[in-house]
PDB file of N, CA, C and O in Angstrom:
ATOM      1  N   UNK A   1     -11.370  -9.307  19.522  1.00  0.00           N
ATOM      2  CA  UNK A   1     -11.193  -8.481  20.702  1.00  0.00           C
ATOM      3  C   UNK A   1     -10.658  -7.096  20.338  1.00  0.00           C
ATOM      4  O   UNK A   1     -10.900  -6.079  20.988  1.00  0.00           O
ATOM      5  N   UNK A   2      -9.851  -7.163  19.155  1.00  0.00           N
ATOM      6  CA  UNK A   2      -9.149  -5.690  19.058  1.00  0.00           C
ATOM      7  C   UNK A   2     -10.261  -4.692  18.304  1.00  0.00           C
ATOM      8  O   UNK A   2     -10.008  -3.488  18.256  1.00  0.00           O
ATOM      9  N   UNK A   3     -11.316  -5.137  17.800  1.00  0.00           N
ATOM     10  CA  UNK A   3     -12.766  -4.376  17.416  1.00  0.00           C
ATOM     11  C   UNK A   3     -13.139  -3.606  18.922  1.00  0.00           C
ATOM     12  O   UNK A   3     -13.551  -2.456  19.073  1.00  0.00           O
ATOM     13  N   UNK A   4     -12.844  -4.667  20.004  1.00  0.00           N
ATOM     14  CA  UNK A   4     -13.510  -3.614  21.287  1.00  0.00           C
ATOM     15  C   UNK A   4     -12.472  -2.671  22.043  1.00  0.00           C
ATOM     16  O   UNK A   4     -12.677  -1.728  22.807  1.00  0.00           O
ATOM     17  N   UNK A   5     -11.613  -3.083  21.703  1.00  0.00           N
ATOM     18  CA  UNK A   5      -9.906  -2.195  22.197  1.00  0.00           C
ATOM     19  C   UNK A   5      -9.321  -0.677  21.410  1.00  0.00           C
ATOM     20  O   UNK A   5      -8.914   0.439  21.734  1.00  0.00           O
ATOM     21  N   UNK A   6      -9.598  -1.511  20.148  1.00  0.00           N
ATOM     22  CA  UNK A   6      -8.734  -0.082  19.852  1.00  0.00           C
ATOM     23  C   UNK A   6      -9.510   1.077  19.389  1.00  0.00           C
ATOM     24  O   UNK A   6     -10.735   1.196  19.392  1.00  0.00           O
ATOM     25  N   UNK A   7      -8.542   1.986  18.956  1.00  0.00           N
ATOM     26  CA  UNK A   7      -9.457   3.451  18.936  1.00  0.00           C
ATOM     27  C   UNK A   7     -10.280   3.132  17.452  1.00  0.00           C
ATOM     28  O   UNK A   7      -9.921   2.296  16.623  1.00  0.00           O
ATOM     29  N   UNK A   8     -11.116   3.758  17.381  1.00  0.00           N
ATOM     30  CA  UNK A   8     -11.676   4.050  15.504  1.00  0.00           C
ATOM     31  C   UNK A   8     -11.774   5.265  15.009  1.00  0.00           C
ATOM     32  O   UNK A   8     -11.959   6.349  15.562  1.00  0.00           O
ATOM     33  N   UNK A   9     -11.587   4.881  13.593  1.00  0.00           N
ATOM     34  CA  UNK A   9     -10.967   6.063  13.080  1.00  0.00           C
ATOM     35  C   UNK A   9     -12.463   6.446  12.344  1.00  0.00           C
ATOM     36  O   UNK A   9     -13.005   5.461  11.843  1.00  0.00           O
ATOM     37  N   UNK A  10     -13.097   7.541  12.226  1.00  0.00           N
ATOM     38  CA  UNK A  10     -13.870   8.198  11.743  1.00  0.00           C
ATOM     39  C   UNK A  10     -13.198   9.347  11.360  1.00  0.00           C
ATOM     40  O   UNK A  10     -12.053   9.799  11.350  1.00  0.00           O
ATOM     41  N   UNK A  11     -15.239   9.903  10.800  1.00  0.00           N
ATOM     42  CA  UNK A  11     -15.086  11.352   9.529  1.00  0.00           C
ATOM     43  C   UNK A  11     -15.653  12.138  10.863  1.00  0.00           C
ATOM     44  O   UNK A  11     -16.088  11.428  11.769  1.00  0.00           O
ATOM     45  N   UNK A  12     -15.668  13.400  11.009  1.00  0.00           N
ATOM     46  CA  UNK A  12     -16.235  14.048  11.877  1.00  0.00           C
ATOM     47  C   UNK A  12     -16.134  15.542  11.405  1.00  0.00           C
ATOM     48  O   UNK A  12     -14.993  15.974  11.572  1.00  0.00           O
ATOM     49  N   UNK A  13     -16.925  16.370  10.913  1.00  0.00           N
ATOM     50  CA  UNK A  13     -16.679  17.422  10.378  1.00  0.00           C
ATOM     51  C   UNK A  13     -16.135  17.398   9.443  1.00  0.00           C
ATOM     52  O   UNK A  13     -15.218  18.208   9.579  1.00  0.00           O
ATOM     53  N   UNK A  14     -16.079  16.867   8.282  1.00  0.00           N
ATOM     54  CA  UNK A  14     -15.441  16.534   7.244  1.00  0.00           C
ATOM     55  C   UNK A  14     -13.927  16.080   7.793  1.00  0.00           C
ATOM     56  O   UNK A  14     -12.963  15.986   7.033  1.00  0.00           O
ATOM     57  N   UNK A  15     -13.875  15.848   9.038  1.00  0.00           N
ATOM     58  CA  UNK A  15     -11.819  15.747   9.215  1.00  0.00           C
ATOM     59  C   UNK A  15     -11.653  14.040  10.047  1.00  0.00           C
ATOM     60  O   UNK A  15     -12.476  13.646  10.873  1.00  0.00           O
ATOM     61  N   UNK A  16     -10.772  13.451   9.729  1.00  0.00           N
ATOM     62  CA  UNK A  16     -10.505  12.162   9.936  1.00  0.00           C
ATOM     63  C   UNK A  16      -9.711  12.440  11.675  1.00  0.00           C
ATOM     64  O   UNK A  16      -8.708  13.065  12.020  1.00  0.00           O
ATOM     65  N   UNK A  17     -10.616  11.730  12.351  1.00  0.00           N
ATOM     66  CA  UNK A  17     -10.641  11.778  14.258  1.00  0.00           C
ATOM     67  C   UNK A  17     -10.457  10.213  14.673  1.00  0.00           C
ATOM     68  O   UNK A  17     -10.569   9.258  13.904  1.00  0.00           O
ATOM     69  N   UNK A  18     -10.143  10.166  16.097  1.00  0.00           N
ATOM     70  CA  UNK A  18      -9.637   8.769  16.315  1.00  0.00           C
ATOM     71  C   UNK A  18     -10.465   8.467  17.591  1.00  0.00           C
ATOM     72  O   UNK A  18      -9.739   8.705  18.555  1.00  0.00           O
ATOM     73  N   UNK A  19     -11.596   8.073  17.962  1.00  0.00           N
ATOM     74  CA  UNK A  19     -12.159   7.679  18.886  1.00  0.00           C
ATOM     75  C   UNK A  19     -12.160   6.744  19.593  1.00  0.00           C
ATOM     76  O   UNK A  19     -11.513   5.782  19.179  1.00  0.00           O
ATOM     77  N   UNK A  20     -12.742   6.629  20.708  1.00  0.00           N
ATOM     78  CA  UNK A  20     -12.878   5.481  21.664  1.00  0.00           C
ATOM     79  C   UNK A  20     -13.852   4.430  21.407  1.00  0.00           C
ATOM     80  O   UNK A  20     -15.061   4.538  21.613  1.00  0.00           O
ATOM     81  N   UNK A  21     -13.100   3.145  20.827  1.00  0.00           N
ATOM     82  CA  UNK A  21     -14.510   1.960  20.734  1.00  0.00           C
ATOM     83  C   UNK A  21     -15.442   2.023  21.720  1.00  0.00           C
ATOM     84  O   UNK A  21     -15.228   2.928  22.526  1.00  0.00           O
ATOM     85  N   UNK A  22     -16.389   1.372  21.919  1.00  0.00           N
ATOM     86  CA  UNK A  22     -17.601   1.200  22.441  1.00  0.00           C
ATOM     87  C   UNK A  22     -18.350   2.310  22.739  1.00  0.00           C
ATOM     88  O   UNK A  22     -19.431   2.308  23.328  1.00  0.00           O
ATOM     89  N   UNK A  23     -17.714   3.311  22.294  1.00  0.00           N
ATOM     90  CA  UNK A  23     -18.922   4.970  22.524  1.00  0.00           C
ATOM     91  C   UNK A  23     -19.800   5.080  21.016  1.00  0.00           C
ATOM     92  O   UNK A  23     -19.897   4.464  19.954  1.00  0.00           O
ATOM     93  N   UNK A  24     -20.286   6.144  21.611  1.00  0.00           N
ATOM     94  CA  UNK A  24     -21.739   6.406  20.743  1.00  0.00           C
ATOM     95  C   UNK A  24     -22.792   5.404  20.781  1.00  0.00           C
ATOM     96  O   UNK A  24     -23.455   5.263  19.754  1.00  0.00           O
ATOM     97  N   UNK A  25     -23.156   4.418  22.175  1.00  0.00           N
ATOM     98  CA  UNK A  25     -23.958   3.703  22.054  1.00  0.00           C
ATOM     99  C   UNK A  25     -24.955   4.289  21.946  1.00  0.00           C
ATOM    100  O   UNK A  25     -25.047   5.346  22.571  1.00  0.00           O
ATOM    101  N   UNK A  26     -25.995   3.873  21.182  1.00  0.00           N
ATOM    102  CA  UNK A  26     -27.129   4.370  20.969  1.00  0.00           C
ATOM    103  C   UNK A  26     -28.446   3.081  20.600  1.00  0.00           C
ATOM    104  O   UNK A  26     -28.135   2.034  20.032  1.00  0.00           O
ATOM    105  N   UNK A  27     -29.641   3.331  20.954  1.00  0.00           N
ATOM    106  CA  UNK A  27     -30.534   1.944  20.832  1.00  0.00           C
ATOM    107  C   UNK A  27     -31.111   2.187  19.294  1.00  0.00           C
ATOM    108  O   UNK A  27     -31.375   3.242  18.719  1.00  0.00           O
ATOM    109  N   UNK A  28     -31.200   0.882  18.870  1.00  0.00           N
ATOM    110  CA  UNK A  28     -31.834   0.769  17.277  1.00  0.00           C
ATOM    111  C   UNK A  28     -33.000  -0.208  17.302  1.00  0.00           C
ATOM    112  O   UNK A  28     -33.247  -0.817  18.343  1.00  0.00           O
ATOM    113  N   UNK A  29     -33.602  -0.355  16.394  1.00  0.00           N
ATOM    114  CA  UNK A  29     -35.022  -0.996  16.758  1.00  0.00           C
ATOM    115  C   UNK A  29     -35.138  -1.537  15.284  1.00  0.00           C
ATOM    116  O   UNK A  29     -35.328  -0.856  14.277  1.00  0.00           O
ATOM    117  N   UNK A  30     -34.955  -3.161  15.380  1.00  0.00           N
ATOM    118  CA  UNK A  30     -35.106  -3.445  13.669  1.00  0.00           C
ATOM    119  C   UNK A  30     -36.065  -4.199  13.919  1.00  0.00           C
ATOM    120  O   UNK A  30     -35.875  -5.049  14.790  1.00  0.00           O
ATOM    121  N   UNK A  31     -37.308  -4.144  13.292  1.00  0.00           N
ATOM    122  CA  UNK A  31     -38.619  -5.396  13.004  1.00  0.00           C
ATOM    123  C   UNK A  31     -38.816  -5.671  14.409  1.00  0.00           C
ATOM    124  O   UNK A  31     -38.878  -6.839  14.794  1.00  0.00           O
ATOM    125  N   UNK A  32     -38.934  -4.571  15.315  1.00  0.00           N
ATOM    126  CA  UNK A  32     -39.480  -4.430  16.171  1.00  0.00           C
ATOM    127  C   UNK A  32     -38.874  -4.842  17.262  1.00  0.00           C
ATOM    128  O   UNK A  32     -39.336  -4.602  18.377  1.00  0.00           O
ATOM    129  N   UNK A  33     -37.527  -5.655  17.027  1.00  0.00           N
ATOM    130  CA  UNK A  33     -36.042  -5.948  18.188  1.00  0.00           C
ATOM    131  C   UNK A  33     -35.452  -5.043  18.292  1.00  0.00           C
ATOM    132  O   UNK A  33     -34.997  -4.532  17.269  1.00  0.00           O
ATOM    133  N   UNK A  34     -35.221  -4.497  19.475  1.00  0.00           N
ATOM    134  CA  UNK A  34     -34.424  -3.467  20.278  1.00  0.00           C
ATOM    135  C   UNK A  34     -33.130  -4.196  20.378  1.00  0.00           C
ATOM    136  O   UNK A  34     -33.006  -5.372  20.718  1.00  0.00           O
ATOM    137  N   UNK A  35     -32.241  -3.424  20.067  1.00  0.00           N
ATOM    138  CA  UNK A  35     -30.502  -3.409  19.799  1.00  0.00           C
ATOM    139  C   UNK A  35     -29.754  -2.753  20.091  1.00  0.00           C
ATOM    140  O   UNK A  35     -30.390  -1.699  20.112  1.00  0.00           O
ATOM    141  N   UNK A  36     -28.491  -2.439  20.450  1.00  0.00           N
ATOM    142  CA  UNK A  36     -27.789  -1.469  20.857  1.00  0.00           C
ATOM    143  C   UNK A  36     -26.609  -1.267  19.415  1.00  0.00           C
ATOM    144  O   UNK A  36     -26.237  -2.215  18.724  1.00  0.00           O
ATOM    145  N   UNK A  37     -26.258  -0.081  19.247  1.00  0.00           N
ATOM    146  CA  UNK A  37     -25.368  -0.005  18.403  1.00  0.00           C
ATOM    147  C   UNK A  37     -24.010   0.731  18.848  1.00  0.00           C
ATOM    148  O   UNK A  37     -24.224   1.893  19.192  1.00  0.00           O
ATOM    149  N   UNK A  38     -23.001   0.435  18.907  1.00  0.00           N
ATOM    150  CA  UNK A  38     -21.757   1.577  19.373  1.00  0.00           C
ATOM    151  C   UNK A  38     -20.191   1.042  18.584  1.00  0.00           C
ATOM    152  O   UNK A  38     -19.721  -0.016  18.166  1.00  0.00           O
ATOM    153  N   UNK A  39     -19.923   1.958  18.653  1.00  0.00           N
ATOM    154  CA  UNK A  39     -18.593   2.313  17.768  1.00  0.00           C
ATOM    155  C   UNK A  39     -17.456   0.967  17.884  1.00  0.00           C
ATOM    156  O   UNK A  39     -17.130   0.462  18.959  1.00  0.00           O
ATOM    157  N   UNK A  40     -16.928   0.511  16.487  1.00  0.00           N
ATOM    158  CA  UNK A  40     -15.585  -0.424  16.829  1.00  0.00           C
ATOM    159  C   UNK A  40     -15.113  -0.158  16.072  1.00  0.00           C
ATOM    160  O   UNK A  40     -15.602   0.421  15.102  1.00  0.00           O
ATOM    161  N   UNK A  41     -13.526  -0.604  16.276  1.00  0.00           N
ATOM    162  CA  UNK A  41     -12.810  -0.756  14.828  1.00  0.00           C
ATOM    163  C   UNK A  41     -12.425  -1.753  13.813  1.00  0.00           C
ATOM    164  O   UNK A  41     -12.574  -2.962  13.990  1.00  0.00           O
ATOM    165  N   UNK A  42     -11.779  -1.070  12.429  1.00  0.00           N
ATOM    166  CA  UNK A  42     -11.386  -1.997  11.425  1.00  0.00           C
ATOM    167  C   UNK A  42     -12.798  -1.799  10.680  1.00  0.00           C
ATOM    168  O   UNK A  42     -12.338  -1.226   9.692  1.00  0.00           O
ATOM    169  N   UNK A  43     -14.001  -1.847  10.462  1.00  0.00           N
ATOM    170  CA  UNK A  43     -14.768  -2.088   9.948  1.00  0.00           C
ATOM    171  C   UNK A  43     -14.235  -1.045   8.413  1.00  0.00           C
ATOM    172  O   UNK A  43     -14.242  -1.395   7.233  1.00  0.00           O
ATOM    173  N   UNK A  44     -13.880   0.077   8.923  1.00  0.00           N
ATOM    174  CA  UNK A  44     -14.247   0.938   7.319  1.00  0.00           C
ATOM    175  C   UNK A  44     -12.546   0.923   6.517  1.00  0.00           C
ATOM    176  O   UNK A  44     -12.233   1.588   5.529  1.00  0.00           O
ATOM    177  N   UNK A  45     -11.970   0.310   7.009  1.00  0.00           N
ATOM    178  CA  UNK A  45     -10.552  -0.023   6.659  1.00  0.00           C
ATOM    179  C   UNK A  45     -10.345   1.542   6.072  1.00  0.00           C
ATOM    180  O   UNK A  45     -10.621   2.438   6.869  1.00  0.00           O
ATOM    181  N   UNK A  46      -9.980   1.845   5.025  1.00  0.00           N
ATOM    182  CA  UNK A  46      -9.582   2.882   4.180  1.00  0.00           C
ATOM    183  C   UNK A  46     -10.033   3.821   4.126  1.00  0.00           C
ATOM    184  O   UNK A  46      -9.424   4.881   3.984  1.00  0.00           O
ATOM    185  N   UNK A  47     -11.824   3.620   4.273  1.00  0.00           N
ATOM    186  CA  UNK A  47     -12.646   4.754   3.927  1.00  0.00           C
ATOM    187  C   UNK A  47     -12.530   6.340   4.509  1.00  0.00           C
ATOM    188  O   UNK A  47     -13.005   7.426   4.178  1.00  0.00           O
ATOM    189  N   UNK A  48     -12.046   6.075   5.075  1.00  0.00           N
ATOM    190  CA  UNK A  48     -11.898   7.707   5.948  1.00  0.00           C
ATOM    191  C   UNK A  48     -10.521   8.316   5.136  1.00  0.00           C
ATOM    192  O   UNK A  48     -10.768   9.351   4.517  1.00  0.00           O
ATOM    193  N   UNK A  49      -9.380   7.926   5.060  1.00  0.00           N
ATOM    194  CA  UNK A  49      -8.602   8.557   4.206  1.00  0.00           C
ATOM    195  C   UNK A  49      -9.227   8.774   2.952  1.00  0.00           C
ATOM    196  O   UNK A  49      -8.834   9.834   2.465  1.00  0.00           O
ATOM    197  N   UNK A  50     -10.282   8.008   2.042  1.00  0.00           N
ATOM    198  CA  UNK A  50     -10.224   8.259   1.158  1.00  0.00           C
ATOM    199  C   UNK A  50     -11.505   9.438   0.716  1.00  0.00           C
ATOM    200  O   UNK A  50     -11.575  10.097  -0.322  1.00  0.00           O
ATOM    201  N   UNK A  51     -12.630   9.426   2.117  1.00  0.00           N
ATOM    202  CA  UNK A  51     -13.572  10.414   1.677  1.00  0.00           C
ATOM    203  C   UNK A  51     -13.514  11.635   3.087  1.00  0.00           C
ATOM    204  O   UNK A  51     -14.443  12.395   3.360  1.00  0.00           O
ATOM    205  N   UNK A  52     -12.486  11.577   3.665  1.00  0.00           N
ATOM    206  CA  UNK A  52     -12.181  13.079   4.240  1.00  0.00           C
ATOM    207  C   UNK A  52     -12.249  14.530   3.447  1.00  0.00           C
ATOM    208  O   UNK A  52     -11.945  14.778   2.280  1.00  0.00           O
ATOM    209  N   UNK A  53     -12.645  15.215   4.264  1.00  0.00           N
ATOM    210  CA  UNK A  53     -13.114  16.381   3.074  1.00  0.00           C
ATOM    211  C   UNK A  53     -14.340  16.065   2.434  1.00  0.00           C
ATOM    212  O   UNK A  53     -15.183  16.958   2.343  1.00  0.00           O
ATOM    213  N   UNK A  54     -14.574  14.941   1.977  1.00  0.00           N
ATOM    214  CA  UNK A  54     -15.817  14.968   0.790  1.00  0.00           C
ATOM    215  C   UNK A  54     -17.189  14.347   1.545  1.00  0.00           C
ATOM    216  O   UNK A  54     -18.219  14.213   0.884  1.00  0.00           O
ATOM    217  N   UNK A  55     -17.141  13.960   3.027  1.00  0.00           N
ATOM    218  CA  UNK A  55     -18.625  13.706   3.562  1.00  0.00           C
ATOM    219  C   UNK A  55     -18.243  14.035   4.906  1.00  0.00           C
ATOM    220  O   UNK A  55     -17.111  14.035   5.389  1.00  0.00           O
ATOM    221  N   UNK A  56     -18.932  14.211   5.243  1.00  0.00           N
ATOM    222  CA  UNK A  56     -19.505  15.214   7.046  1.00  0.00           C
ATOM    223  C   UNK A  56     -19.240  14.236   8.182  1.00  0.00           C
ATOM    224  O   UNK A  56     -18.724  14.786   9.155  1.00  0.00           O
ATOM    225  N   UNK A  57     -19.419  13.167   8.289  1.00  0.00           N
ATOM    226  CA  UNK A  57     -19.646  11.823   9.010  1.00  0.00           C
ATOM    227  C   UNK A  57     -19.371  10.742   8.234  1.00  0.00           C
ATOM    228  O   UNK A  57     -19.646  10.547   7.051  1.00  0.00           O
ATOM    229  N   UNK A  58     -18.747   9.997   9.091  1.00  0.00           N
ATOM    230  CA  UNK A  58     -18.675   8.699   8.744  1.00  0.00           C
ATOM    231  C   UNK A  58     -18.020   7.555   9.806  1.00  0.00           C
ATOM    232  O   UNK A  58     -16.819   7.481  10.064  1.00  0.00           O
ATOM    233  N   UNK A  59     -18.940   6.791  10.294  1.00  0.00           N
ATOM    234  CA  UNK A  59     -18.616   5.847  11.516  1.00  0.00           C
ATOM    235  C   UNK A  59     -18.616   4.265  11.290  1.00  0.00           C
ATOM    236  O   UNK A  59     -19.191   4.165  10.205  1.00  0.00           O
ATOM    237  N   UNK A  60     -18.453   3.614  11.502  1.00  0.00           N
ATOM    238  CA  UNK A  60     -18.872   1.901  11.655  1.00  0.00           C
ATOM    239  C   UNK A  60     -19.353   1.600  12.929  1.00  0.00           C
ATOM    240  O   UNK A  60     -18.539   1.611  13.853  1.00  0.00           O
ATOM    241  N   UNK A  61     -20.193   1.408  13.091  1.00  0.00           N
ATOM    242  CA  UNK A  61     -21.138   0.801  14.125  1.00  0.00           C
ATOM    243  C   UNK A  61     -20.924  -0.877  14.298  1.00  0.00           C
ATOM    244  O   UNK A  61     -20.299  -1.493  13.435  1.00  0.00           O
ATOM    245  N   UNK A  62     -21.435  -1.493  15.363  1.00  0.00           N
ATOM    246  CA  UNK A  62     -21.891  -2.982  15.252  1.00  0.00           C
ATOM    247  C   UNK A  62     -23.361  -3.183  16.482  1.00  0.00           C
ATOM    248  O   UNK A  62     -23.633  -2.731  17.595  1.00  0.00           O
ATOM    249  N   UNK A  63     -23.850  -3.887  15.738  1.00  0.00           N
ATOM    250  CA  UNK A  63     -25.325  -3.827  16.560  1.00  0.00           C
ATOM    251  C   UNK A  63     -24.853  -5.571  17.452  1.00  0.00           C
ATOM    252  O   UNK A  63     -24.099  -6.496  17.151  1.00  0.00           O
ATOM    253  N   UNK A  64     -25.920  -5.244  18.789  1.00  0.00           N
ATOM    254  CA  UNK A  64     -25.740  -6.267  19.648  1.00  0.00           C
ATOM    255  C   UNK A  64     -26.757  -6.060  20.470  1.00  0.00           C
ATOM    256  O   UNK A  64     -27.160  -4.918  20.689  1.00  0.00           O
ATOM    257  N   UNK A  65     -27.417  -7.360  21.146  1.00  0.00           N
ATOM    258  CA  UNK A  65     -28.248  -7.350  21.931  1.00  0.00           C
ATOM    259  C   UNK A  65     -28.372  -6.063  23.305  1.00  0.00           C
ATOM    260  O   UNK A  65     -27.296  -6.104  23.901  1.00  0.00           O
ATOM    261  N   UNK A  66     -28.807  -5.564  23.605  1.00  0.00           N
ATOM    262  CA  UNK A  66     -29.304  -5.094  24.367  1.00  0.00           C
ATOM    263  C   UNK A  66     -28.428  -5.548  26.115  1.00  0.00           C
ATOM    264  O   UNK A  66     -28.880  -6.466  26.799  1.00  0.00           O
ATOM    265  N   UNK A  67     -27.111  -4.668  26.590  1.00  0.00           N
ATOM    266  CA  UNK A  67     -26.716  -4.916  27.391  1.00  0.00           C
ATOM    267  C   UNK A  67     -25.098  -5.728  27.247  1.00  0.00           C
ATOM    268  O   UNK A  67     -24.210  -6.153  27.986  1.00  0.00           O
ATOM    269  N   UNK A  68     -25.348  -5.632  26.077  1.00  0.00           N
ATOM    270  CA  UNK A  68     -23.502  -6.413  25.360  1.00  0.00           C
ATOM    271  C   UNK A  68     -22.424  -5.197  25.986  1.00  0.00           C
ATOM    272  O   UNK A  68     -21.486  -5.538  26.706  1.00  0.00           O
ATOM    273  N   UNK A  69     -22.599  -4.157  25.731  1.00  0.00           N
ATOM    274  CA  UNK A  69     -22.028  -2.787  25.661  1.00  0.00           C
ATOM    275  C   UNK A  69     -21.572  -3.198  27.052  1.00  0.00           C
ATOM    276  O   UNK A  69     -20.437  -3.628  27.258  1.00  0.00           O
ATOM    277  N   UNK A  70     -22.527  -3.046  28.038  1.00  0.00           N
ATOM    278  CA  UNK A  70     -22.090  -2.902  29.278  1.00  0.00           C
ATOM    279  C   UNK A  70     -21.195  -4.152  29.860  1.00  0.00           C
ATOM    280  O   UNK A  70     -20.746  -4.108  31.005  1.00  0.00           O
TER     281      UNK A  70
END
């Protein structure tokens, strides 16, 4: 539950930002299944302290059927 609660921490302009889970939904399409993908946390544990400054973006996503989001 705390993947859909708490904030996540991303790269955003090369600078480490604290967002709102379940945003950035966006639809993905694997082998021809339509999916939804949007923001949670915990997934990148460390990674953002450790490549701030050195990449542009960086998010953790989780994919889910179509209508999970809502």
């Amino acid at each position: 539950m705390n993947e859909y609660l708490n904030d996540c921490d991303v790269i955003r302009g090369g600078k480490e930002q604290s967002v709102p889970a379940m945003s950035g939904l966006e639809t993905v399409v694997i082998g021809g299944i339509k999916l939804e993908a949007f923001l949670t946390s915990g997934g990148l544990g460390t990674m953002c302290e450790t490549f701030a400054g050195r990449v542009q973006r960086l998010d953790y996503k989780t994919l889910r059927y179509p209508g999970h989001c809502e």
